[in-house]
Residue frames as a rotation matrix with the C-alpha (Angstrom) as fourth column:
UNK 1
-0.364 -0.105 -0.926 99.67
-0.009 0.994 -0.109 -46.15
0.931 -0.031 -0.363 -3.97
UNK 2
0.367 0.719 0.591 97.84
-0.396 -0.454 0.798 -47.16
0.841 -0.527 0.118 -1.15
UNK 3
-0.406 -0.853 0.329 99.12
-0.815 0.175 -0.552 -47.99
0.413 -0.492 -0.766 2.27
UNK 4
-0.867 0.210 -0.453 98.70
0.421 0.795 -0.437 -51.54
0.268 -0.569 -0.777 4.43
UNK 5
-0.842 0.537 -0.047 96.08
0.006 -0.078 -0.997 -49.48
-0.539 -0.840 0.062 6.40
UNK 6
-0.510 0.483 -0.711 94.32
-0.550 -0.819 -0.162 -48.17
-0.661 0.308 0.684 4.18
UNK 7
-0.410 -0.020 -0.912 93.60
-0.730 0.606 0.315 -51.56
0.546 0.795 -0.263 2.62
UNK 8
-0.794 0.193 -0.577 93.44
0.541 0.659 -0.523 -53.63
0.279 -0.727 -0.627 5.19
UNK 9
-0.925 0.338 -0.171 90.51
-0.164 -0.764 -0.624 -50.51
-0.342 -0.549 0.763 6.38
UNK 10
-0.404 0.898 -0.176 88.89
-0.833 -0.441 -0.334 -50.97
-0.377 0.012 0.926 3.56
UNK 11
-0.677 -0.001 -0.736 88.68
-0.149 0.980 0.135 -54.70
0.721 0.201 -0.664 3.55
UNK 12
-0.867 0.356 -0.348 87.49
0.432 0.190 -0.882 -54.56
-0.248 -0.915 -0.319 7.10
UNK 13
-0.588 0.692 -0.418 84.53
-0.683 -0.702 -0.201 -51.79
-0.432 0.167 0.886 5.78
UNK 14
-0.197 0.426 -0.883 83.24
-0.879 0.322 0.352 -54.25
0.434 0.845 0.311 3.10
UNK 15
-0.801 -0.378 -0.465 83.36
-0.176 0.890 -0.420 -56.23
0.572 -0.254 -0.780 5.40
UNK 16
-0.869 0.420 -0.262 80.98
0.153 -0.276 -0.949 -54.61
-0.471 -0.865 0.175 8.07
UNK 17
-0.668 0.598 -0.443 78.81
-0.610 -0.781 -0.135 -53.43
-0.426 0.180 0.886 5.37
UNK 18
-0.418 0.170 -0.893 77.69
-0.300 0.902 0.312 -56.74
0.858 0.398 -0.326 3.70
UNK 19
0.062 0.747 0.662 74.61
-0.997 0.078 0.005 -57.53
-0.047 -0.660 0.750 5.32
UNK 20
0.761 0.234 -0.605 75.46
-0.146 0.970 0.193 -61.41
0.632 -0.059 0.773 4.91
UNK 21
-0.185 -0.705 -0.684 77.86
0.360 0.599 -0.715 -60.83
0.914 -0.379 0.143 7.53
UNK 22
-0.132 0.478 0.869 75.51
-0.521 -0.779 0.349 -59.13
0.843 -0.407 0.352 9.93
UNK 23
0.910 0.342 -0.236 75.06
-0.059 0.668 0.742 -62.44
0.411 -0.661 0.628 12.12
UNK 24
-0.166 -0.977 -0.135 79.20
0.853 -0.073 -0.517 -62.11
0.495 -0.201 0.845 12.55
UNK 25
-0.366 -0.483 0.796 78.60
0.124 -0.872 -0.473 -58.64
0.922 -0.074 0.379 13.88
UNK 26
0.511 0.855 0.086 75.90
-0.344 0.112 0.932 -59.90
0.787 -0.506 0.352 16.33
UNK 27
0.898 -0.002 -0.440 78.37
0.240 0.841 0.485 -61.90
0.369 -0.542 0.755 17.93
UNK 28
-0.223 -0.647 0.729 80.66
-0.857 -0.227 -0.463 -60.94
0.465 -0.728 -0.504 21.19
UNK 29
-0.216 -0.054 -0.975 81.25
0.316 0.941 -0.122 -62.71
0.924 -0.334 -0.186 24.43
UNK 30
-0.585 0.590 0.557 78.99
-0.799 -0.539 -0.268 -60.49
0.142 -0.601 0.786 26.17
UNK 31
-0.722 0.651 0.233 76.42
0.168 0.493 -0.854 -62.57
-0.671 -0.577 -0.466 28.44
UNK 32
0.193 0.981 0.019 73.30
0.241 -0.029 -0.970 -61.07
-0.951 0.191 -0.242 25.91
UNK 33
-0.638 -0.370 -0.675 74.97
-0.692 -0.107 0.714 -61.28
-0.336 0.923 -0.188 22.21
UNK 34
-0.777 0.538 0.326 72.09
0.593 0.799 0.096 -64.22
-0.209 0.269 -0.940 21.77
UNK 35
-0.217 0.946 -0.240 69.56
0.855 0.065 -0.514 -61.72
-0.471 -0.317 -0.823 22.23
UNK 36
-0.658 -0.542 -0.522 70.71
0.032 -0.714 0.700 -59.06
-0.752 0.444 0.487 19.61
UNK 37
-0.906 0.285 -0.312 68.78
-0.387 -0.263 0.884 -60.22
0.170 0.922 0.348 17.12
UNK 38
-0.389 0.911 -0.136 65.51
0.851 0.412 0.324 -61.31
0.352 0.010 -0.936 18.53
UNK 39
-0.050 0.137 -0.989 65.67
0.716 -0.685 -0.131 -58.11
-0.696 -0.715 -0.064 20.60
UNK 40
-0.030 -0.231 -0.972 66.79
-0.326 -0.917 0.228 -55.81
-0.945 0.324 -0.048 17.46
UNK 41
0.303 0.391 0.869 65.23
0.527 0.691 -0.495 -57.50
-0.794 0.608 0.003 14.57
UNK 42
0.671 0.089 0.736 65.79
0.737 0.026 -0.675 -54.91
-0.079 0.996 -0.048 12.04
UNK 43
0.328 -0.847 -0.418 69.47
0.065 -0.421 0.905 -53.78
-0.943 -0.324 -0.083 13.10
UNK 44
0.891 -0.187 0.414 71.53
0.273 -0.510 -0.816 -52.06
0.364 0.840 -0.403 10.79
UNK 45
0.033 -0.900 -0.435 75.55
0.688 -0.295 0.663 -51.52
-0.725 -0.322 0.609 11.53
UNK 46
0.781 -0.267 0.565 77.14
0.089 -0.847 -0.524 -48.09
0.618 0.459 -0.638 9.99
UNK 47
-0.056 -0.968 -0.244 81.04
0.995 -0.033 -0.097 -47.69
0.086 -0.248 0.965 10.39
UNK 48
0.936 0.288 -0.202 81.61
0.333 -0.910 0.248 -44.44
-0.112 -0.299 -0.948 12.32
UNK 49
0.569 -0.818 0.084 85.27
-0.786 -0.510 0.348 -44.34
-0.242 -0.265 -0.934 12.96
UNK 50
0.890 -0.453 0.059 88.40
0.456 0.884 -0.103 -46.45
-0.006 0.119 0.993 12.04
UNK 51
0.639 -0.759 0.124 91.48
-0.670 -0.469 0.576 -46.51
-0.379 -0.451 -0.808 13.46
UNK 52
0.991 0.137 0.002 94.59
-0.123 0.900 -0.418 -48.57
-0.059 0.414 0.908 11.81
UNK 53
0.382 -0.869 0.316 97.76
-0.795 -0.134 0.592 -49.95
-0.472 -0.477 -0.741 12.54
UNK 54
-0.606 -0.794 0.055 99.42
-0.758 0.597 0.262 -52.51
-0.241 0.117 -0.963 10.43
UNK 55
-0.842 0.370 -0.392 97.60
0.229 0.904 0.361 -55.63
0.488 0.214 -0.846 10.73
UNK 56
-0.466 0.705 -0.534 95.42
0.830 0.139 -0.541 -54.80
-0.307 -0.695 -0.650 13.11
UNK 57
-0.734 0.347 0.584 92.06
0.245 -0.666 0.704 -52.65
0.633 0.660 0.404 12.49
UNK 58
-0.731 0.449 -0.514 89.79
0.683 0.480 -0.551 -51.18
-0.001 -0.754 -0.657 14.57
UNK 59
-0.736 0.559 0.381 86.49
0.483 0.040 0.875 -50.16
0.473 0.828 -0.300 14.18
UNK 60
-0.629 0.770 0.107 83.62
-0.208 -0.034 -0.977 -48.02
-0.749 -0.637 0.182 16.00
UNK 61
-0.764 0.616 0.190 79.93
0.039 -0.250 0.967 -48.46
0.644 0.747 0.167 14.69
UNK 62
-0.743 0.655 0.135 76.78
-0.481 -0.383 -0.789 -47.59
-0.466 -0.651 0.600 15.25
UNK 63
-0.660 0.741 -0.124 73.86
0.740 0.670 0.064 -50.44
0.131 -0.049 -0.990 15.51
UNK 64
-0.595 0.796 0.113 70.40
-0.799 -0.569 -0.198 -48.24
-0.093 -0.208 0.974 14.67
UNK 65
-0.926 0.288 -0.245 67.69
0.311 0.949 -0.056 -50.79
0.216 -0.128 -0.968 15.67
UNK 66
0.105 0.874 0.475 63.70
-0.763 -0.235 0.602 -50.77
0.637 -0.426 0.642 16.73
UNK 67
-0.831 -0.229 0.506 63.96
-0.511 0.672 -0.535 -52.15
-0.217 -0.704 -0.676 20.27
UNK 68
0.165 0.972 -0.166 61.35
-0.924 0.211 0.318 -55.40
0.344 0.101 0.934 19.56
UNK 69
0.583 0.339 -0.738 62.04
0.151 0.848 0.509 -57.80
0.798 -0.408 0.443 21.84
UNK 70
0.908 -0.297 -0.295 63.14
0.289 -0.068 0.955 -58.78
-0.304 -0.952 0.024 25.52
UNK 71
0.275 -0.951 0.141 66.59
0.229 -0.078 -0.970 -57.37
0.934 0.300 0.196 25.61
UNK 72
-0.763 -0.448 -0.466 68.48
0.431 0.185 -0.883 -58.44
0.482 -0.875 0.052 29.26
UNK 73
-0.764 0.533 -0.364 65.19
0.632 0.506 -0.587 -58.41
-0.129 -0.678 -0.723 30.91
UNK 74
-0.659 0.211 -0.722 63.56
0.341 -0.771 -0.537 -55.75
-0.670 -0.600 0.436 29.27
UNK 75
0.265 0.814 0.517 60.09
0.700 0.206 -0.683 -56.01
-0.663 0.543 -0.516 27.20
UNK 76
-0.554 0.067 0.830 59.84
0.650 -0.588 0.482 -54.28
0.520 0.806 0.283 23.57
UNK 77
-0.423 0.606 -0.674 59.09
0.575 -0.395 -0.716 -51.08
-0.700 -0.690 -0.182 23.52
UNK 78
0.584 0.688 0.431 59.13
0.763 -0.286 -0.580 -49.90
-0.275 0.668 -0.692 19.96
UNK 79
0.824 -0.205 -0.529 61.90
-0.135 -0.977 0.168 -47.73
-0.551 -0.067 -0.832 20.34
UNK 80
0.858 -0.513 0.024 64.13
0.238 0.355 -0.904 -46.92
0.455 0.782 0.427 17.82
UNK 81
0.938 -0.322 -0.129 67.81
-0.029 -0.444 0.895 -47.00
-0.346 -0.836 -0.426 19.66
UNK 82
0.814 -0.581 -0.007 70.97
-0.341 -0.467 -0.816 -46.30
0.470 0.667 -0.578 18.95
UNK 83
0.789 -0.577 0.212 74.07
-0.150 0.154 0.977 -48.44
-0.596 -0.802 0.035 20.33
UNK 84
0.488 -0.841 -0.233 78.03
-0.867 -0.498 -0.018 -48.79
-0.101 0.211 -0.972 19.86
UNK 85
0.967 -0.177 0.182 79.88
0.186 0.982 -0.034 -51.68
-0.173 0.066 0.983 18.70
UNK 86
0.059 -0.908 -0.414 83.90
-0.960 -0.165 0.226 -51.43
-0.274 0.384 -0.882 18.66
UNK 87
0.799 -0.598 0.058 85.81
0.572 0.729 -0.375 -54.74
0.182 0.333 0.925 16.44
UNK 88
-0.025 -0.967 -0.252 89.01
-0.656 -0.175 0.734 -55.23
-0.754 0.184 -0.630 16.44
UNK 89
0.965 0.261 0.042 90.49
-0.185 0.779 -0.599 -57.06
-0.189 0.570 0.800 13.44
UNK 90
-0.042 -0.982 -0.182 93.27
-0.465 -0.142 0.874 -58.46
-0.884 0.121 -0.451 12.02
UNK 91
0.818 0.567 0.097 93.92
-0.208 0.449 -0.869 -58.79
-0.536 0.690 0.485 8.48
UNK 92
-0.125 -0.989 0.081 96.85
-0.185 0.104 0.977 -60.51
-0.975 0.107 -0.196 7.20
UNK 93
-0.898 -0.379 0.222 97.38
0.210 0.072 0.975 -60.69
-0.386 0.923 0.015 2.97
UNK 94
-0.625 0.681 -0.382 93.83
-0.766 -0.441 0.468 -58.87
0.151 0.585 0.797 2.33
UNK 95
0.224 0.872 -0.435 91.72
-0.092 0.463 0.881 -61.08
0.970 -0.157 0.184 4.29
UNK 96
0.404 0.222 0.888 90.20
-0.862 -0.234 0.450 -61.06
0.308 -0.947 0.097 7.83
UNK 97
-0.362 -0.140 -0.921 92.27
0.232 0.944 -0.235 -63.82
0.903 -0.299 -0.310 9.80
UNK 98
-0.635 0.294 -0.714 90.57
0.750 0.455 -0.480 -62.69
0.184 -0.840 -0.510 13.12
UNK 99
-0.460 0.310 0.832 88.07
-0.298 -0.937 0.184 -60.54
0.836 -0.164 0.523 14.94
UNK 100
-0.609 0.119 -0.784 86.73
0.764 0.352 -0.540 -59.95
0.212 -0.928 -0.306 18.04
UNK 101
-0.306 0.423 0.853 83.74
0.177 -0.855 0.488 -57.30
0.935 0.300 0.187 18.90
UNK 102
-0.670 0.552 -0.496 81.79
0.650 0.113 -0.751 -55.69
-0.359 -0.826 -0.435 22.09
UNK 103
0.244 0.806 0.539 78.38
0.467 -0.584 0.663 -53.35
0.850 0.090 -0.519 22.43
UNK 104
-0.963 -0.056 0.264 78.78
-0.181 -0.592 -0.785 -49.99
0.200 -0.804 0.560 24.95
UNK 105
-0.262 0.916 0.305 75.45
0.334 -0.211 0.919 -50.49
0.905 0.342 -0.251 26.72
UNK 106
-0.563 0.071 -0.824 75.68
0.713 -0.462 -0.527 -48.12
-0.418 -0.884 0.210 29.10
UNK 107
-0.551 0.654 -0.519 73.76
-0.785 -0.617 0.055 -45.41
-0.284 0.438 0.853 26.18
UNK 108
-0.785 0.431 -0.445 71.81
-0.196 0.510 0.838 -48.68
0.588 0.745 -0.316 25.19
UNK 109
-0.703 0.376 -0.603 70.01
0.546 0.829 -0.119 -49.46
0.455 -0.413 -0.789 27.97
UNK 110
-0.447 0.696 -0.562 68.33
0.173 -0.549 -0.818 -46.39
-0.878 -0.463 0.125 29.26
UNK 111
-0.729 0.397 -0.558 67.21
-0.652 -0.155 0.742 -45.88
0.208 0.905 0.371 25.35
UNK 112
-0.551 0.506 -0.664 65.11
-0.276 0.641 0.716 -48.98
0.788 0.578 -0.213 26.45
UNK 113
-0.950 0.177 -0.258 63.84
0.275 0.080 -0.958 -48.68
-0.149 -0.981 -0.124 29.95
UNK 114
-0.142 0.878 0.457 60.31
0.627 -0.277 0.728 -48.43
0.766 0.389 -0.511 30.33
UNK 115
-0.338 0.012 0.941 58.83
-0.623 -0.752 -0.214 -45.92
0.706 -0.659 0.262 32.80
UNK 116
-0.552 -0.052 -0.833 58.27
0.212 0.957 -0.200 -47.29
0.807 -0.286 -0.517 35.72
């Protein structure tokens, strides 16, 4: 039999992986979560890690993208980059009643610097 987490985990998974909920994954309350997808047109999310506690789930992935537009002031360059997204979630009777997400771009942003 399986436990809360382990359910509630893989609710949250099927969740992440279902590209019709890719515009949900786009979105934080970071200052440049608008510019995710003009910037990283042909993003792709992939659950690295999951951690779980009861309700509450939390998630690392990894956003592989081709950097092709402005992203926080910085022109396409074509590169293909790699960046972190953590969710938290909470899922109460086998569905998501909340979530909240950020992007680490402290490894995102030199991936996209041009030389100068």
């Amino acid at each position: 039999m399986k436990t809360m987490e382990q359910i509630n985990t893989e609710t949250v998974t099927a969740f992440i992986e279902n590209a019709e909920n890719q515009p949900v994954l786009d979105q934080t309350d970071q200052f440049f979560a608008g510019q995710i997808g003009e910037a990283f047109p042909d993003r792709q999310y992939a659950v690295e890690e999951t951690f779980a506690q009861g309700e509450k789930v939390v998630i690392r992935i990894i956003m592989t993208a081709t950097h092709q537009g402005m992203f926080v002031g910085n022109p396409p360059t074509g590169r293909t980059v790699k960046a972190t997204q953590f969710r938290e979630f909470r899922v109460v009777d086998g569905k998501i009643a909340e979530h909240r997400g950020w992007f680490d771009t402290g490894p995102l942003l030199p991936q996209i610097k041009t030389n100068s």
